[in-house]
Backbone of each chain as ProteinMPNN parsed JSONL, in Angstrom:
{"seq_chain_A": "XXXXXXXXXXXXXXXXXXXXXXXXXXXXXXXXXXXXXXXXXXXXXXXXXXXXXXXXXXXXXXXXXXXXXXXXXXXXXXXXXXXXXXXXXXXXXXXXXXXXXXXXXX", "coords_chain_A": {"N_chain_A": [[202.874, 184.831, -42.93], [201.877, 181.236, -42.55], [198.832, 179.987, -44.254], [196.143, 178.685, -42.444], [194.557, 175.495, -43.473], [191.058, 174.879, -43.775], [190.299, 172.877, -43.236], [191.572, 171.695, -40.99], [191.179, 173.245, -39.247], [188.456, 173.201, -38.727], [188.946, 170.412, -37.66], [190.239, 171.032, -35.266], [187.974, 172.554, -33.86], [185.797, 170.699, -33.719], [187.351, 169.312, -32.011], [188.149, 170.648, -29.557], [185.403, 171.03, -29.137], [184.556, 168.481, -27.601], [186.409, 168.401, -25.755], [185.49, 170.492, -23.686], [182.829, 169.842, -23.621], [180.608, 170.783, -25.745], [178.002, 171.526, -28.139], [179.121, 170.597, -31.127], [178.929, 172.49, -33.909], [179.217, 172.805, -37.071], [177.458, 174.384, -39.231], [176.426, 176.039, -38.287], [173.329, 175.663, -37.458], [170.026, 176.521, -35.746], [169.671, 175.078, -33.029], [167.036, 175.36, -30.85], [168.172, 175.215, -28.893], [167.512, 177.667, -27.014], [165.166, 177.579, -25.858], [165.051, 176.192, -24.376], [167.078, 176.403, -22.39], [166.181, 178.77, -21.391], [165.019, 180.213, -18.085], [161.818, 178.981, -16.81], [159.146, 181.243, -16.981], [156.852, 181.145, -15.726], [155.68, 180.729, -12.757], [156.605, 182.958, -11.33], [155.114, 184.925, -12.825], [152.46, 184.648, -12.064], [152.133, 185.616, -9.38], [151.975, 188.29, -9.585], [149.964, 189.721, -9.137], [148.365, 190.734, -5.999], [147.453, 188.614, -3.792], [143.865, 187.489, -3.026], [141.205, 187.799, -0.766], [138.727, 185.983, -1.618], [135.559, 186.251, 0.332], [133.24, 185.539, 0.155], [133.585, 182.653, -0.317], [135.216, 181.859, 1.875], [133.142, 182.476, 3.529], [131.226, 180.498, 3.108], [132.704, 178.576, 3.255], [132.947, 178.069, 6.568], [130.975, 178.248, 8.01], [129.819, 177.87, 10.932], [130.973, 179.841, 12.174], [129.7, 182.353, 11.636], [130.25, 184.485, 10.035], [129.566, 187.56, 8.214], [128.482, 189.273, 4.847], [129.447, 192.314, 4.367], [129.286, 193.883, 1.729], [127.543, 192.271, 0.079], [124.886, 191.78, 1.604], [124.583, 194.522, 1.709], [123.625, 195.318, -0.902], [121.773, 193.437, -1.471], [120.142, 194.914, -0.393], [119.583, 197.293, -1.396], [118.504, 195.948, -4.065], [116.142, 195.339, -3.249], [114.956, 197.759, -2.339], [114.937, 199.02, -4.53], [113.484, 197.759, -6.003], [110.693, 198.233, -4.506], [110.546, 201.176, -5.334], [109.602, 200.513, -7.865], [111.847, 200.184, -10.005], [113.218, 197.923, -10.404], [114.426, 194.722, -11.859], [113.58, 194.227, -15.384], [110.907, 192.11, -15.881], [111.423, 188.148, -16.721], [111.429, 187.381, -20.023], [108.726, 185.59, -21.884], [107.601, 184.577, -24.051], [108.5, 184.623, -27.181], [107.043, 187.149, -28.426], [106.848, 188.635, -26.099], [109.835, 189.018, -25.962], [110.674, 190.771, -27.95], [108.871, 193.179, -27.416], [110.077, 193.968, -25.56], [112.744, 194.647, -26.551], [112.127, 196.351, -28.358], [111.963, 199.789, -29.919], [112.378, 202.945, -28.436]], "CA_chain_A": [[202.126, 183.91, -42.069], [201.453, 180.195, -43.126], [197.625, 179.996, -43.67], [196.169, 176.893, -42.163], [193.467, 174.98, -44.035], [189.816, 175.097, -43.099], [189.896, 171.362, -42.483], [192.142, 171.75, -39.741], [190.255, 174.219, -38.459], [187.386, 172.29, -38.148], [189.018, 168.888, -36.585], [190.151, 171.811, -34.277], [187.484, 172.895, -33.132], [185.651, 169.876, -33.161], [188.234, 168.298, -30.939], [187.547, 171.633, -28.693], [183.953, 170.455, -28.164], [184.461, 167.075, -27.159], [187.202, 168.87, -24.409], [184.862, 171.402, -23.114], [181.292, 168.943, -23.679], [179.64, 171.989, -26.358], [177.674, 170.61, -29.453], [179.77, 170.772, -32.453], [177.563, 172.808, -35.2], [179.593, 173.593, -37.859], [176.307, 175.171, -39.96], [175.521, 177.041, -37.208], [171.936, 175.791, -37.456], [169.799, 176.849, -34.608], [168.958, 173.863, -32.579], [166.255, 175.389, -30.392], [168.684, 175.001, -27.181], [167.664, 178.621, -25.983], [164.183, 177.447, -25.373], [165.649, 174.644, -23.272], [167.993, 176.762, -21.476], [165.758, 179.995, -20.223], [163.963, 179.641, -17.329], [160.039, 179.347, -16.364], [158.44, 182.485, -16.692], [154.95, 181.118, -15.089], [155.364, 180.832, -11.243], [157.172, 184.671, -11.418], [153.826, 185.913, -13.406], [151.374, 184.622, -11.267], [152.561, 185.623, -8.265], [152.294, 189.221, -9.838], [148.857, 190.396, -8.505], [148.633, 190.264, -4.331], [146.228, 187.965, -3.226], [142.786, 188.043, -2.731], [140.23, 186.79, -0.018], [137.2, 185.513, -1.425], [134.838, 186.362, 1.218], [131.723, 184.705, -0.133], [133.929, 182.469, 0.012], [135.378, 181.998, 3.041], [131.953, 182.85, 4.639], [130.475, 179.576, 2.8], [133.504, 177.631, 4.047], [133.114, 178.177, 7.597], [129.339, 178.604, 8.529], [129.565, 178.037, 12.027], [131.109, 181.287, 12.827], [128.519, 183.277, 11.692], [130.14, 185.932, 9.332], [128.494, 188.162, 7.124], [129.542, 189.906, 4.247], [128.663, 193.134, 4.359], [129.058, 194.305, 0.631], [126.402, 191.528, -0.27], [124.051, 192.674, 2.192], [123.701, 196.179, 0.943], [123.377, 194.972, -2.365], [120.217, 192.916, -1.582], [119.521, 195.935, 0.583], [119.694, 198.353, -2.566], [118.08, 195.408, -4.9], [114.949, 195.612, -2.319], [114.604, 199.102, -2.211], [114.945, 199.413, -5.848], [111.819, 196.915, -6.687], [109.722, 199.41, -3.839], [110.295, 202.188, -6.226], [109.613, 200.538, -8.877], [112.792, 200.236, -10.59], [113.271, 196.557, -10.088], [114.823, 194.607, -13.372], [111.931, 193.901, -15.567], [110.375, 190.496, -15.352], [112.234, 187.796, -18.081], [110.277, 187.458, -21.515], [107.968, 184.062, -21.923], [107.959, 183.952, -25.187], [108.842, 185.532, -28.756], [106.711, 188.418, -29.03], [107.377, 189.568, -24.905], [111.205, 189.74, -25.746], [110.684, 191.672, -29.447], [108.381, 194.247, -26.824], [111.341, 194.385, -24.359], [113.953, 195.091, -27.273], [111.438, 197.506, -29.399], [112.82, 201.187, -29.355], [110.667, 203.866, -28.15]], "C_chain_A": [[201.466, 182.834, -42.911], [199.62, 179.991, -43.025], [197.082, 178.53, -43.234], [195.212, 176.282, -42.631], [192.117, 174.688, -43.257], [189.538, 173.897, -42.801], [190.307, 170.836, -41.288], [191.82, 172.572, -38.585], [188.764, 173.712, -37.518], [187.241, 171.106, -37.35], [189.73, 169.926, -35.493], [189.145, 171.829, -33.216], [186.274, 172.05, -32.601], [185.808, 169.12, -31.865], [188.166, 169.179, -29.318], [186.474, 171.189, -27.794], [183.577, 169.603, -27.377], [184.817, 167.776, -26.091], [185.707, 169.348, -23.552], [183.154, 171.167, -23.258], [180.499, 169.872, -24.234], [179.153, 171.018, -27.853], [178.19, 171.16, -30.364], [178.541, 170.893, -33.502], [178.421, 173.726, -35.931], [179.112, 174.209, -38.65], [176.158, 176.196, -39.129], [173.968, 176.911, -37.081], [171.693, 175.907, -35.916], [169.242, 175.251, -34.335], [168.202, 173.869, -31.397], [167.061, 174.942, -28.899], [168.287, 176.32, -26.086], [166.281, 178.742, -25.435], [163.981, 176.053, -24.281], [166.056, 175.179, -21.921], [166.995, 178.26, -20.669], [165.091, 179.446, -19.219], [162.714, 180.153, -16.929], [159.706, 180.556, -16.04], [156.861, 182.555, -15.93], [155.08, 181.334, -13.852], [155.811, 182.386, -10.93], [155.598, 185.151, -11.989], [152.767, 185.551, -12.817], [151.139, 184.893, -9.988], [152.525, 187.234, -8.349], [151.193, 189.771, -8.759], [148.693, 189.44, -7.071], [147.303, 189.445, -4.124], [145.276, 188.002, -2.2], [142.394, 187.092, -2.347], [138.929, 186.373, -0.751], [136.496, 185.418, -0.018], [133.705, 185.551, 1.124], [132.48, 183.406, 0.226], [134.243, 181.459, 1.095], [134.562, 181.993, 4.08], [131.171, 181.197, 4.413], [131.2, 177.869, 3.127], [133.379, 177.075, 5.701], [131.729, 178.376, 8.191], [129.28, 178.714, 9.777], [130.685, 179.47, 12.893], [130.878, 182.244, 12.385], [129.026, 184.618, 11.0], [129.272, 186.421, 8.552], [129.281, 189.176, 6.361], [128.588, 191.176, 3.698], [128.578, 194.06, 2.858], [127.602, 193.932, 0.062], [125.271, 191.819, 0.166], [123.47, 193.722, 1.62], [123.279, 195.791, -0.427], [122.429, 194.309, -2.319], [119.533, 193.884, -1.026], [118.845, 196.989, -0.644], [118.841, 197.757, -3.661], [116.488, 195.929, -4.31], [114.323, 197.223, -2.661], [114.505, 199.621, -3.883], [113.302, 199.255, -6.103], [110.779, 198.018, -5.791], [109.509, 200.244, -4.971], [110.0, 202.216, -7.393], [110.374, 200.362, -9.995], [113.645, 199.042, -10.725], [113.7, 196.301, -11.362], [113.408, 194.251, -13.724], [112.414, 192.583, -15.702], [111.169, 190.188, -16.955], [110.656, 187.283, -18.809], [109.867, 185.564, -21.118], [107.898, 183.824, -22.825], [108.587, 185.179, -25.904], [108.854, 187.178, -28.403], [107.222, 189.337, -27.478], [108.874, 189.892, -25.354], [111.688, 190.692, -27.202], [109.716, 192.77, -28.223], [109.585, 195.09, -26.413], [112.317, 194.854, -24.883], [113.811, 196.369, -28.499], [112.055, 199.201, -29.065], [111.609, 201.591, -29.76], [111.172, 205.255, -29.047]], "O_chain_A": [[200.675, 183.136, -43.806], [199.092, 179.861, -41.921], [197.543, 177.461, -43.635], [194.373, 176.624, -41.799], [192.188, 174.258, -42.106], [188.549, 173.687, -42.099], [189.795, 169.925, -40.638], [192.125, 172.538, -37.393], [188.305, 173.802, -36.379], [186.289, 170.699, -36.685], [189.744, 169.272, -34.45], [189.245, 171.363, -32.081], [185.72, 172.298, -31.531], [185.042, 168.59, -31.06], [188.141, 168.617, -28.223], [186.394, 171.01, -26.579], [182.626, 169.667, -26.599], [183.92, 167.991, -25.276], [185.012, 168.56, -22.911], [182.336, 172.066, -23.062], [179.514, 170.119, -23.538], [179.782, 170.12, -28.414], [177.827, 172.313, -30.596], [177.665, 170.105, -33.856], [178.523, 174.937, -35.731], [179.938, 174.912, -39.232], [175.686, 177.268, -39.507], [173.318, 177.869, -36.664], [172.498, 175.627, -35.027], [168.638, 174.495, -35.096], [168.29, 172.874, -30.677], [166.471, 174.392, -27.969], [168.512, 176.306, -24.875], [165.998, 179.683, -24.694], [163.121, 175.355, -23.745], [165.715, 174.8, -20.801], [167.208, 178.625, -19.512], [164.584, 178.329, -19.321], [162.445, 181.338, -16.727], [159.917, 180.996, -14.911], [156.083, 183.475, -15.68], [154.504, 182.383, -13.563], [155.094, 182.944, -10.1], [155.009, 185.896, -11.206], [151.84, 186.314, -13.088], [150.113, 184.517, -9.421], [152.975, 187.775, -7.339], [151.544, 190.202, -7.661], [148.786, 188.224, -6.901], [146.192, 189.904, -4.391], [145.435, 188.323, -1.022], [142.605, 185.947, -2.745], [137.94, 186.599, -0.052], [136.858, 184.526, 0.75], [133.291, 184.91, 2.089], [131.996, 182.906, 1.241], [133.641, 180.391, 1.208], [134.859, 181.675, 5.232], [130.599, 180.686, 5.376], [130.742, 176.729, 3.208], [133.651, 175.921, 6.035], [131.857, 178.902, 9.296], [128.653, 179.718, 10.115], [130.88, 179.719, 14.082], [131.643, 183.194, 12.547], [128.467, 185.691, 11.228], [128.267, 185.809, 8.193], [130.275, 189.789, 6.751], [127.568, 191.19, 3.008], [127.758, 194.978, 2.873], [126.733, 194.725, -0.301], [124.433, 192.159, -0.669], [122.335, 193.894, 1.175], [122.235, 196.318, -0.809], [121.827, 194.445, -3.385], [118.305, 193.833, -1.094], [117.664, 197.336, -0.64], [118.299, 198.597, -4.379], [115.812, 196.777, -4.892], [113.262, 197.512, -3.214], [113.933, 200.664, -4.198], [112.366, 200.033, -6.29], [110.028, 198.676, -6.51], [108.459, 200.153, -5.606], [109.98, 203.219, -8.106], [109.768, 200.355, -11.066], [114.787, 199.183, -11.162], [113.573, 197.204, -12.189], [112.437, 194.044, -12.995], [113.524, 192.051, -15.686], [111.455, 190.96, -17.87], [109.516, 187.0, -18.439], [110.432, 184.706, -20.439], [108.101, 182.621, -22.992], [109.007, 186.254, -25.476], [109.731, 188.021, -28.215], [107.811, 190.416, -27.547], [109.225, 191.052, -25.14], [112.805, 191.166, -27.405], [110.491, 193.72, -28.33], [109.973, 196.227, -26.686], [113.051, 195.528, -24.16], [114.626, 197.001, -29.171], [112.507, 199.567, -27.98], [110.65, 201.311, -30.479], [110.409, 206.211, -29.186]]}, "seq_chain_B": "XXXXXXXXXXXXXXXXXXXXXXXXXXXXXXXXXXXXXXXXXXXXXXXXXXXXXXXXXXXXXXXXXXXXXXXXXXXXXXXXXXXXXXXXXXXXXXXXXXXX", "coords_chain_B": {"N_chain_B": [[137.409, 194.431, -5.311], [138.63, 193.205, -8.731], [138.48, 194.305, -11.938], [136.957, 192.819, -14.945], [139.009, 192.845, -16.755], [141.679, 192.648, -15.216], [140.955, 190.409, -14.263], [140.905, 188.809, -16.639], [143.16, 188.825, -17.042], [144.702, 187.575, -15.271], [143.702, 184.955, -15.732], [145.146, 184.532, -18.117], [147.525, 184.368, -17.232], [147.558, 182.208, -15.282], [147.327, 180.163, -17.279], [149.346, 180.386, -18.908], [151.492, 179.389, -17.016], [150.604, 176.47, -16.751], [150.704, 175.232, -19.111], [153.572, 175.764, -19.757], [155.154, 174.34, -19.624], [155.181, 172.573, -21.387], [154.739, 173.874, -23.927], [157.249, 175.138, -24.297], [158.717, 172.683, -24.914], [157.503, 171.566, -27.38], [158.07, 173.976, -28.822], [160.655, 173.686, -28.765], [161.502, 171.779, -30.171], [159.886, 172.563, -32.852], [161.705, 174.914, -33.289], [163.872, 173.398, -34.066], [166.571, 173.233, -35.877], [168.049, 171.002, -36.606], [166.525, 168.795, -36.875], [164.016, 166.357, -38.87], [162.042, 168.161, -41.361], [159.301, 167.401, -41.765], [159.187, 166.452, -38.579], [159.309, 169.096, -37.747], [157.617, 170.513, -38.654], [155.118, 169.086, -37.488], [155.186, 169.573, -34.576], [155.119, 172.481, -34.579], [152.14, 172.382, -35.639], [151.351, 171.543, -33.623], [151.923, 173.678, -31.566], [150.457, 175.44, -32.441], [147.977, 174.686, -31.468], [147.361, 175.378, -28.826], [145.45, 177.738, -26.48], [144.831, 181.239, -26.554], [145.147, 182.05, -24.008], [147.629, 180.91, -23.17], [150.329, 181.525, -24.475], [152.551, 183.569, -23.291], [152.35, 186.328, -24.229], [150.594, 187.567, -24.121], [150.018, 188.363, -21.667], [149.854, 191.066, -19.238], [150.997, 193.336, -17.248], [149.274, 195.147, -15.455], [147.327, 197.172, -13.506], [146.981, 195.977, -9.768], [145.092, 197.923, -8.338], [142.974, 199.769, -9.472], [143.24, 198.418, -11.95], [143.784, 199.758, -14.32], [145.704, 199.54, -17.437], [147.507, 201.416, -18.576], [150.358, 202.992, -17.763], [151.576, 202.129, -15.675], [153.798, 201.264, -12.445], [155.838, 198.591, -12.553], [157.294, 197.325, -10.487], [155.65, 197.948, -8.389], [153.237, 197.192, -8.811], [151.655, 199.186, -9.437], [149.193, 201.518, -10.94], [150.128, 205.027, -12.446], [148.708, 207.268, -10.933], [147.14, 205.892, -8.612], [149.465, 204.745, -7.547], [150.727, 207.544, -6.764], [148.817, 208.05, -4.955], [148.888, 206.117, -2.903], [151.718, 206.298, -2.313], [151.094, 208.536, -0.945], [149.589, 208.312, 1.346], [151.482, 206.973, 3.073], [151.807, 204.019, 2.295], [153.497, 202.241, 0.828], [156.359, 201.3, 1.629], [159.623, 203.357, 2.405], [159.004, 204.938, -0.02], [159.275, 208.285, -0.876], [158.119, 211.377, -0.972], [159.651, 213.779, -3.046], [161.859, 216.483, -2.772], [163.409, 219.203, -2.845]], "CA_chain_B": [[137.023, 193.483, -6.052], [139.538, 193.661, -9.983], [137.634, 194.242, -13.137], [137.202, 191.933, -15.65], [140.367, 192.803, -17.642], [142.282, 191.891, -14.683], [140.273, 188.894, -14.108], [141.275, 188.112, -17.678], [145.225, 188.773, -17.494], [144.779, 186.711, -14.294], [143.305, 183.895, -16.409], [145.979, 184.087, -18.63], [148.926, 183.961, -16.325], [147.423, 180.851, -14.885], [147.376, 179.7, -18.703], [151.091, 180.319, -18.748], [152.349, 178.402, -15.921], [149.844, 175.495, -16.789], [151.222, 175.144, -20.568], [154.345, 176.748, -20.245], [156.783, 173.129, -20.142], [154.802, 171.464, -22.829], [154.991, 174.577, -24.977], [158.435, 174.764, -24.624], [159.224, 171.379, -25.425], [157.362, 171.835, -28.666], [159.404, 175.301, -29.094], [161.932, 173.183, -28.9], [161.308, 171.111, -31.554], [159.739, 173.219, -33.978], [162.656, 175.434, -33.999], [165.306, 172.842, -34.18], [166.7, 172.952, -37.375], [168.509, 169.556, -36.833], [165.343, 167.74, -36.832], [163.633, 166.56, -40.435], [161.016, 169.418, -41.486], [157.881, 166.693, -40.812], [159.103, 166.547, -37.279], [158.969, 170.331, -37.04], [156.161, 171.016, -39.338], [154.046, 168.932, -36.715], [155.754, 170.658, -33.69], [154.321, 173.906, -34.812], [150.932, 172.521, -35.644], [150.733, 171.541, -31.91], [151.966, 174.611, -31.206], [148.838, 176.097, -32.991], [146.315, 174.148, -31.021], [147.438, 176.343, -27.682], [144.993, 178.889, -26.323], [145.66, 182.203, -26.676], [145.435, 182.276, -22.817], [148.781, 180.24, -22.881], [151.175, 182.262, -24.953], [153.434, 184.763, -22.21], [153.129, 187.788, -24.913], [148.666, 188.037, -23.699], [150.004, 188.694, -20.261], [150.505, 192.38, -19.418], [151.15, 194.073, -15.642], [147.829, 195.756, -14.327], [147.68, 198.02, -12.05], [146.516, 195.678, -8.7], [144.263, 198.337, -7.697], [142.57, 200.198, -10.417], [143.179, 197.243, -13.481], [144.563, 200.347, -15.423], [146.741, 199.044, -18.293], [149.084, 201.829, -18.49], [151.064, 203.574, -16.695], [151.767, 201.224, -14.447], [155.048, 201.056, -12.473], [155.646, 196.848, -12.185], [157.979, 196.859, -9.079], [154.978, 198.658, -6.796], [152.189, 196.471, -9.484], [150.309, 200.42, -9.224], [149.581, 202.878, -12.377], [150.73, 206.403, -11.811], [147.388, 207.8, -9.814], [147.17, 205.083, -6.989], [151.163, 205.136, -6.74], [150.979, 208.49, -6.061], [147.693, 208.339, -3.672], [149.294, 205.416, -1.929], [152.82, 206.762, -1.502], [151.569, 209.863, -0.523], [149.507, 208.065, 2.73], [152.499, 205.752, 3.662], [151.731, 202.953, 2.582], [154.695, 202.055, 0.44], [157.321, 201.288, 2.787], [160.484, 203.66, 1.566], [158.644, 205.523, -0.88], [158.279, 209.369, 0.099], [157.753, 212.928, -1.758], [160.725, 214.433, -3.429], [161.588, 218.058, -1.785], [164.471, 219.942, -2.507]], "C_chain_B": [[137.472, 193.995, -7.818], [138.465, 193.323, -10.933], [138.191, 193.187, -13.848], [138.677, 191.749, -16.598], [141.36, 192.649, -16.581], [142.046, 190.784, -14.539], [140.648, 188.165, -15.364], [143.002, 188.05, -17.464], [145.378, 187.413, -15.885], [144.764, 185.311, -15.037], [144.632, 183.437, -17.091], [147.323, 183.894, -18.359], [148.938, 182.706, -15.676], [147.796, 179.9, -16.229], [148.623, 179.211, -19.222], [151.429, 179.733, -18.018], [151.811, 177.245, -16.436], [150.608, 174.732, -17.849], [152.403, 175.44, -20.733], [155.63, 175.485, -20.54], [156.026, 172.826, -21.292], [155.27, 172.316, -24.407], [156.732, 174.635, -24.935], [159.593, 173.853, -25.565], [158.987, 171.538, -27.266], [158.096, 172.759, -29.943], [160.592, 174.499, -29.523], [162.202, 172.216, -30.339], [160.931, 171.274, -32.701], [161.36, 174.336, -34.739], [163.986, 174.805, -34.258], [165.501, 172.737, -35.73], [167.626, 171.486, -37.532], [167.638, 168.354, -37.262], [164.854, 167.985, -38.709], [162.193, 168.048, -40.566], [159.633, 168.789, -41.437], [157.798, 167.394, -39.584], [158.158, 168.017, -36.64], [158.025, 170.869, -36.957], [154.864, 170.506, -38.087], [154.034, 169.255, -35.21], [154.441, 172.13, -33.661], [152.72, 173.438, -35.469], [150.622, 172.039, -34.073], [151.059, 172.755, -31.34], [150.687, 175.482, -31.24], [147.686, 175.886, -32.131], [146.466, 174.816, -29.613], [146.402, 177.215, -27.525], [145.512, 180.187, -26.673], [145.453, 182.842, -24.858], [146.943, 181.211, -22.143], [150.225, 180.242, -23.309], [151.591, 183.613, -23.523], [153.274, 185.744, -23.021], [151.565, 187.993, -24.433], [149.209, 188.527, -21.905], [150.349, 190.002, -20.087], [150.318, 192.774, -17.664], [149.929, 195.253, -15.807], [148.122, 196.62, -13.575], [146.539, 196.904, -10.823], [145.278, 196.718, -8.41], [143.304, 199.259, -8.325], [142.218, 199.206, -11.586], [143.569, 198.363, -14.924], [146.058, 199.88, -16.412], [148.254, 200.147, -18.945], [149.506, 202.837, -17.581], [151.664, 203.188, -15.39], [152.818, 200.581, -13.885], [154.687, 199.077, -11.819], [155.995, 196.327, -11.108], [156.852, 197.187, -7.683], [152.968, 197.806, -7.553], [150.522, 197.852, -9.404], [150.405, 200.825, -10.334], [149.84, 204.107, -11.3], [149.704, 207.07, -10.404], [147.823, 206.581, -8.438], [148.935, 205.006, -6.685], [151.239, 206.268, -5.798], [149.702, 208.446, -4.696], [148.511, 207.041, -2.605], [151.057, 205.981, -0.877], [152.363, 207.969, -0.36], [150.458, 209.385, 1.295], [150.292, 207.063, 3.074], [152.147, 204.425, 3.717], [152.328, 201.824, 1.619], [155.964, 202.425, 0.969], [158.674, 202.273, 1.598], [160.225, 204.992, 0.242], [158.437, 207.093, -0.029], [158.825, 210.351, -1.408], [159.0, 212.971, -1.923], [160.772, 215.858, -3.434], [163.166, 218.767, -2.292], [164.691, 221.684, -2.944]], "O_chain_B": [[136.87, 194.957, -8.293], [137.709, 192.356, -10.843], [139.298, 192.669, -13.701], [139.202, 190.705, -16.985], [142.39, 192.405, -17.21], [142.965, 189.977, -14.68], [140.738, 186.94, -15.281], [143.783, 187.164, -17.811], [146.244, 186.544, -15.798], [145.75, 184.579, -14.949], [145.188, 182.366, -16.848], [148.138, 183.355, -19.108], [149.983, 182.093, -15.461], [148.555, 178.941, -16.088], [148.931, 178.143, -19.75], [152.203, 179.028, -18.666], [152.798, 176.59, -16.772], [151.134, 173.662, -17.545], [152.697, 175.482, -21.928], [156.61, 175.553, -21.281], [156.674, 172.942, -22.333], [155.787, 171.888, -25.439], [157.32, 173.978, -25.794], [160.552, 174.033, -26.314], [159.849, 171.601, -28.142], [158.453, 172.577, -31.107], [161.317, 174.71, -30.494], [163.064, 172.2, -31.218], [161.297, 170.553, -33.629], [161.837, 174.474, -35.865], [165.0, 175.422, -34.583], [164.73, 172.26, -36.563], [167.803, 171.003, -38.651], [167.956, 167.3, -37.813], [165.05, 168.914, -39.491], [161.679, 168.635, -39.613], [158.723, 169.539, -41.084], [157.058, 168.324, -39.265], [157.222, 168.198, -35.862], [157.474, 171.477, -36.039], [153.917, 171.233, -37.785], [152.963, 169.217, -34.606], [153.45, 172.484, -33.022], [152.083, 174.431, -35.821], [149.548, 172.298, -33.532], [150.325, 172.985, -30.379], [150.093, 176.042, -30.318], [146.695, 176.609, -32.025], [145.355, 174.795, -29.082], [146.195, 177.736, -28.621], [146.665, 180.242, -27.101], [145.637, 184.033, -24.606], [147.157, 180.911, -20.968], [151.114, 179.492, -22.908], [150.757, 184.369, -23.026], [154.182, 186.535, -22.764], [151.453, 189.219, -24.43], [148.398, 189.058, -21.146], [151.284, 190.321, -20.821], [149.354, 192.334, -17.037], [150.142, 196.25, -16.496], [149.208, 196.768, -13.014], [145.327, 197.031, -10.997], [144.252, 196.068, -8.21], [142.572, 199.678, -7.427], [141.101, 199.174, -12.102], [143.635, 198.029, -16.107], [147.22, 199.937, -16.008], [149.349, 199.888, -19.444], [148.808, 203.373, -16.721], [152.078, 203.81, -14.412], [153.125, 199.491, -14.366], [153.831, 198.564, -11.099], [155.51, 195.315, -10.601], [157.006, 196.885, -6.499], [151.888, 197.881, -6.966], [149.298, 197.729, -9.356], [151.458, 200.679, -10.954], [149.806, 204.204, -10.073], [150.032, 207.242, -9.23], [148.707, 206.648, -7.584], [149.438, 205.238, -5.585], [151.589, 206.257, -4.618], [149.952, 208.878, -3.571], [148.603, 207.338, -1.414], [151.399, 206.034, 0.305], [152.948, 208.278, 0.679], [150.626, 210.102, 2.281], [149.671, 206.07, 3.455], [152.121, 203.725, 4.729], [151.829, 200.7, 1.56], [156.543, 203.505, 0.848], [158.753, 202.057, 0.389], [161.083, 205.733, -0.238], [157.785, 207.247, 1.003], [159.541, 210.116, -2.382], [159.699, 212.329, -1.139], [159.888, 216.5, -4.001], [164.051, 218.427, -1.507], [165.705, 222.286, -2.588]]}, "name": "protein", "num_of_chains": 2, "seq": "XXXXXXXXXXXXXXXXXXXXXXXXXXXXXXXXXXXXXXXXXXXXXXXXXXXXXXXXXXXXXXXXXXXXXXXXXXXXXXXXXXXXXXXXXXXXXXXXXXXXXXXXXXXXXXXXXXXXXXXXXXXXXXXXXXXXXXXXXXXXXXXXXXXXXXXXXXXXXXXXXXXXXXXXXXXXXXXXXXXXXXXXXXXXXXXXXXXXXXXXXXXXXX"}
């Protein structure tokens, strides 16, 4: 078998590329085409977690029909009832030495 | 209401869609090896100046209803526990107990 010279090989396959419109890279260097060619991974990944109402929201959108959100509620309900017992957050520092009290270990 | 470490992978999935042609483009140009090695070299320093809420490898599947990071099958977006507490009151269409 006649071998055929690597120059003929190459206006080969050259002449290939033109046919069939592929970029002739006889190095083989990478030319960053496969970050061209995948496609968008963003609108697929945000679409992952189901969507959520903002209620606050929603409630601050619409005022004249009078919702209420009843998580919030208890939670001023529970804040309230805390401060009764005493257990209220403590008051914020005024200066220096109040927030070196507030951070002193007992 | 999802804990903060969902609230963060949330963040950064928005991050990703937002950034995700420009980075590309840059991708594209840093790794071209046709281009002179300036070109690329300053490619990949814009690459650099990205968040790290705008790279796709910070994003990870959650569990929706917990925010547990593993175990978590991706097609039902549950970890193992709430899969099973949800399949097991019907409320994964298709999904039922295995009996034989």
């Amino acid at each position: 078998m006649a071998s055929i010279p690597p120059a003929r090989i190459a206006r080969i396959v050259s002449t290939r590329c033109s046919i069939f419109e592929t970029f002739y890279n006889p190095q083989s260097l990478r030319t960053g085409a496969k970050y061209l060619r995948a496609r968008l991974r963003g609108p697929s990944m945000v679409k992952y977690y189901p969507q959520e109402i903002n209620i606050a929201k929603a409630i601050r959108a619409y005022p004249e029909l009078e919702m209420v959100n009843k998580a919030e509620v208890q939670r001023l309900q529970d804040v309230e009832d805390k401060k009764k017992r005493g257990k209220g957050a403590p008051k914020k520092a005024k200066d220096k030495a109040d927030s070196r009290r507030a951070t002193r270990k007992r | 209401m999802p804990n903060i470490r969902v609230l963060r992978d949330i963040k950064a999935r928005n991050g990703v869609q937002t950034n995700e042609l420009l980075r590309r483009a840059y991708l594209f140009v840093a790794r071209n090896e046709t281009l002179s090695p300036q070109v690329r070299h300053q490619a990949q320093l814009q690459l650099n100046t990205f968040g790290k809420y705008a790279r796709p490898t910070t994003v990870k599947n959650r569990c929706a209803e917990s925010g547990r990071g593993r175990g978590v099958m991706s097609e039902f977006a549950l970890c193992r526990y709430q899969f099973r507490l949800k399949a097991l009151n019907g409320d994964l269409p298709g999904v039922k107990k295995a009996s034989w």
